[in-house]
C-alpha positions in Angstrom: 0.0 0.0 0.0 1.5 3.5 -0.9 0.7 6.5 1.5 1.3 9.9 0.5 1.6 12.2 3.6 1.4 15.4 2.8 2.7 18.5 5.1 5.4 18.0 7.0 5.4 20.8 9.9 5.7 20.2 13.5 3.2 16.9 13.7 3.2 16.0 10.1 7.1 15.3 10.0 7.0 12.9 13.5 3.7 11.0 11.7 5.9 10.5 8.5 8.5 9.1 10.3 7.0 6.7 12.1 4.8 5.4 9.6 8.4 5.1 7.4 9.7 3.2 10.6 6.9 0.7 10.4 7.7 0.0 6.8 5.7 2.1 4.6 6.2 2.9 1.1 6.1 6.6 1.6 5.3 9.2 -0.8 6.0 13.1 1.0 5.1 16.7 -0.3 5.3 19.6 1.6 4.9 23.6 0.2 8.4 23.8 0.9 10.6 21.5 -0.5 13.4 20.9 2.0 11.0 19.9 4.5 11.2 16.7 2.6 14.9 16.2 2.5 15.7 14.5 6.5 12.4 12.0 4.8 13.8 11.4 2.3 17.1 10.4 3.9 15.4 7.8 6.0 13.5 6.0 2.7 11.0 8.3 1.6 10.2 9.7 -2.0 9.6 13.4 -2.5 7.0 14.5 -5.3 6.9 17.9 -6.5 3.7 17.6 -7.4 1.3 15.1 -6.0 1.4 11.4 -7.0 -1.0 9.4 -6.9 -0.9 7.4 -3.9 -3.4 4.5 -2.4 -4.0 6.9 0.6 -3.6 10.2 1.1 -2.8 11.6 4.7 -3.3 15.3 5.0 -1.9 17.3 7.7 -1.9 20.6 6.8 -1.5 23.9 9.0 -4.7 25.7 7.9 -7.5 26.4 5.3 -5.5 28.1 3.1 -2.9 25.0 2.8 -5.3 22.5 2.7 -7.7 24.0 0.0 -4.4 24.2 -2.1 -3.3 20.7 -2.1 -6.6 19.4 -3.3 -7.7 22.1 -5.5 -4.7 23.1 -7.4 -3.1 22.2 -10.4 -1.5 18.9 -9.9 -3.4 18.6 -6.5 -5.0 15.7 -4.8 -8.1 16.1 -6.8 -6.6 15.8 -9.7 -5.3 12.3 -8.5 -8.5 11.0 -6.8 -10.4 8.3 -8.1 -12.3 5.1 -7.5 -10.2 2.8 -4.9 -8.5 5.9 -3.1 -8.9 7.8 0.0 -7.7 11.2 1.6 -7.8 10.9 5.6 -7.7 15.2 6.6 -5.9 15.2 9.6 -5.4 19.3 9.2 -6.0 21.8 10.9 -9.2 23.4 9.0 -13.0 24.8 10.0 -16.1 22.9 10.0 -17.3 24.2 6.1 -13.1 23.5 4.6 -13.6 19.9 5.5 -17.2 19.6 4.1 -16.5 20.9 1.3 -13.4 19.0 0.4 -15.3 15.8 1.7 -17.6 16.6 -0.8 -15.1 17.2 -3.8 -13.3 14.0 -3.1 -16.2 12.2 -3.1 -17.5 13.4 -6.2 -14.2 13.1 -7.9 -14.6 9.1 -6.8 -12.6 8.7 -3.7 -13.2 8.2 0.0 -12.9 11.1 2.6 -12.2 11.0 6.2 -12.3 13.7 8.6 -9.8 12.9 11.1 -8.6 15.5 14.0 -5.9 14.6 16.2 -5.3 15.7 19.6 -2.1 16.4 20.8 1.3 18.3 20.0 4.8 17.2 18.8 6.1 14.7 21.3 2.8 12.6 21.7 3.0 13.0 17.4 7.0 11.7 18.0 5.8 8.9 20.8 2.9 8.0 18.7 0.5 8.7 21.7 -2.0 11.4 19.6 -5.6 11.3 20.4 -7.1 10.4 17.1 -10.8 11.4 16.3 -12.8 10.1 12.9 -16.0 11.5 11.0 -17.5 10.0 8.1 -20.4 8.5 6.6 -21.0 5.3 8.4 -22.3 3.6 4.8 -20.7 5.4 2.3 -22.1 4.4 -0.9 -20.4 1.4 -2.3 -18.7 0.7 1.4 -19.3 0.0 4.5 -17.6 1.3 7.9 -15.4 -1.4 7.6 -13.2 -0.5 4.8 -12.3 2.6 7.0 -12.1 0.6 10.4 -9.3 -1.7 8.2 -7.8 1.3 6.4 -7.5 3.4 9.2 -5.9 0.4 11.9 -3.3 -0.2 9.2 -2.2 2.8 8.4 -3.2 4.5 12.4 -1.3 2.1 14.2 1.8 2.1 12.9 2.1 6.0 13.8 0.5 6.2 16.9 0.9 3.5 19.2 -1.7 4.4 21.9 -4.7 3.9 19.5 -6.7 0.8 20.5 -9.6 1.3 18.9 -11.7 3.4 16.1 -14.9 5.0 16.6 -17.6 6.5 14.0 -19.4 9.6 14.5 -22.4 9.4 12.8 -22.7 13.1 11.7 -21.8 14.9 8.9 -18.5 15.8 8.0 -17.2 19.3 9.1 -20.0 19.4 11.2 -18.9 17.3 14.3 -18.5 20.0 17.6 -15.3 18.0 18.7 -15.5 20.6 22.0 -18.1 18.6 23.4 
């Protein structure tokens, strides 16, 4: 299974690595380019533009930065298709993920909205708090493509997860504060 991660600040870097640690064919992108380069040292290819990947992993500092990887030229849109998902870990408002849920969908692929609690060492002890939100029946799947998706690719980067759970509301409109 190839993974793309893309954005590799502060949490994004410490996810990469550990998911390259477990074995990982690893695909990184990042806005600037040398972010990639200690990555790519330890195994890891860097794209210029966005390859096409089994999974994309998203972890993105804001709106701005993630409406740009998936709506630009060469972005993740432009890649997604039938058999591929994007799990948005960033950093984004309730409407951003909603309405890249919805272009992903469209466009074919599966979209998880997937929040993570926690800061750079629980991101480099793979001990994050990681939230999901999705369609429980997606048309054409069922929750557990995402339950065997997510524990393959979750686990390996964050150790202290022992189990997935669904919210059954829309995406970007869970109230994570409560």
């Amino acid at each position: 299974m190839k993974i793309a991660f893309l954005g590799l600040g502060i949490m994004g870097n410490a996810m990469a690595e550990n998911l390259l640690a477990a074995g990982h064919e690893l695909v990184v992108w990042n806005r600037s380019l040398e972010r990639c380069h200690p990555l790519v040292a330890k195994g890891a290819t860097a794209v210029e533009t966005l390859a096409a990947a089994d999974i994309c992993i998203a972890m993105l500092a804001d709106h701005e930065a993630a409406c740009d990887v998936v709506f630009n030229e060469d972005g993740v849109l432009e890649t997604m298709g039938s058999g591929k998902s994007y799990i948005d870990m960033s950093t984004v408002d309730p409407q951003t993920a909603e309405v890249i849920g919805t272009e992903i969908e469209a466009a074919g692929g599966r979209f998880l909205e997937v929040p993570v609690f926690g800061s750079k060492k629980p991101a480099e002890d793979g001990t994050l708090v990681i939230l999901t939100a999705g369609a429980l029946e997606p048309e054409g799947m069922c929750t557990a493509f995402w339950i065997k998706k997510l524990r393959m690719v979750c686990h390996r980067y964050n150790r202290a997860m022992i189990c997935i759970s669904f919210i059954s509301a829309p995406i970007g409109r869970t109230d994570w504060t409560n």
